[in-house]
N, C-alpha and C positions, 0 to 999 in steps of 0.2 A: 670695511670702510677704508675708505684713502684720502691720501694731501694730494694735492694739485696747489697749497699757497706755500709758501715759502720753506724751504728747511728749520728756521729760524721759529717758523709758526710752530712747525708739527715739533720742535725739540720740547714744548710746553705741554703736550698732550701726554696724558698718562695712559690714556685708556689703552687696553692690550688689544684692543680691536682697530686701532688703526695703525696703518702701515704706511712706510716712508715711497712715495713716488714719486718724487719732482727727481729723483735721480736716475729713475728708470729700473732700479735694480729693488730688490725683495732683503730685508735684513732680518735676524733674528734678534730676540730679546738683548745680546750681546755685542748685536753691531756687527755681525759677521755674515755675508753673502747666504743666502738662503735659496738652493735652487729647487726650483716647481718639481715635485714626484712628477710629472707628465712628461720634463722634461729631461728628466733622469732615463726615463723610462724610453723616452726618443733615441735616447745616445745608446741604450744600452744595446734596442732593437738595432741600429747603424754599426754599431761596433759586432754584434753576431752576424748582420748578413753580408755573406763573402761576396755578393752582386754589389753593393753599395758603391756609388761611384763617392769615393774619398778624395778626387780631384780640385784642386782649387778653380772655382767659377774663373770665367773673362773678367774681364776689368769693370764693364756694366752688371756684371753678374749673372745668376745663373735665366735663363732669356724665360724660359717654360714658367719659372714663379712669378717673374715678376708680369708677364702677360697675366697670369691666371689674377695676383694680387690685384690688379689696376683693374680687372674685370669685376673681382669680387667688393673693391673696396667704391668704385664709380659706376660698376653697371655697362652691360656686355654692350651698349651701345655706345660709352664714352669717347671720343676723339683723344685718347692721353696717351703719351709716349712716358716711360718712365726707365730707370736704370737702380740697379742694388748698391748697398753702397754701403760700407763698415761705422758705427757710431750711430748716431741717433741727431741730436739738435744740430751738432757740428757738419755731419753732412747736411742735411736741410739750409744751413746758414749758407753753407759755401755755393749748395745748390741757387739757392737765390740770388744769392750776391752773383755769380756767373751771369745768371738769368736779366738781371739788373741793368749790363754792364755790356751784353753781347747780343741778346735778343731784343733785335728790332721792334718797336711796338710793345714790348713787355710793358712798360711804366701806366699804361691803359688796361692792361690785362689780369687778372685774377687769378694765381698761382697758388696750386696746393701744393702742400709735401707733406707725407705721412710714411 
């Protein structure tokens, strides 16, 4: 089970079955970062294969994921152009506000970010 309301809501809940997600991140009983076996196990496989490109993406990021993301997350027919981007809500905010502020026709249009 998970929060999606407030920090504030879930510091009230006792129950050991839910977990804090309005922050994006996974804690343990102690308040301290909890990261996913899956992705322990991601780093581990990157850190042994000597192929691995360990290069920092472009500035849009790396091009290959994020085509595949926008296909898998809209469907291999969507019209979406999208870019990667460090952080979570805060790119999303700035993405918009851009969006807002510079694209023509935007204030009519319906803009996701995920």
């Amino acid at each position: 089970m998970f929060s999606l309301r407030k920090k504030t809501t879930f510091l009230v809940v006792t129950s050991a079955a839910t977990t804090l997600r309005c922050v994006g991140a996974y804690r343990d009983e102690n308040g301290k970062p909890w990261v996913l076996p899956s992705v322990k196990e991601a780093e581990r496989r990157m850190l042994d294969d000597p192929a691995a490109n360990k290069e920092y993406a472009s500035i849009a990021g790396d091009a290959a994921f994020v085509n595949l993301a926008l296909k898998f997350a809209y469907g291999a027919d969507a019209d979406m152009a999208g870019v990667q981007s460090l952080s979570g809500t805060g790119a999303c905010r700035i993405g918009g506000h851009f969006f807002s502020q510079f694209l023509p026709g935007c204030e009519d249009k319906i803009t996701f970010f995920s």
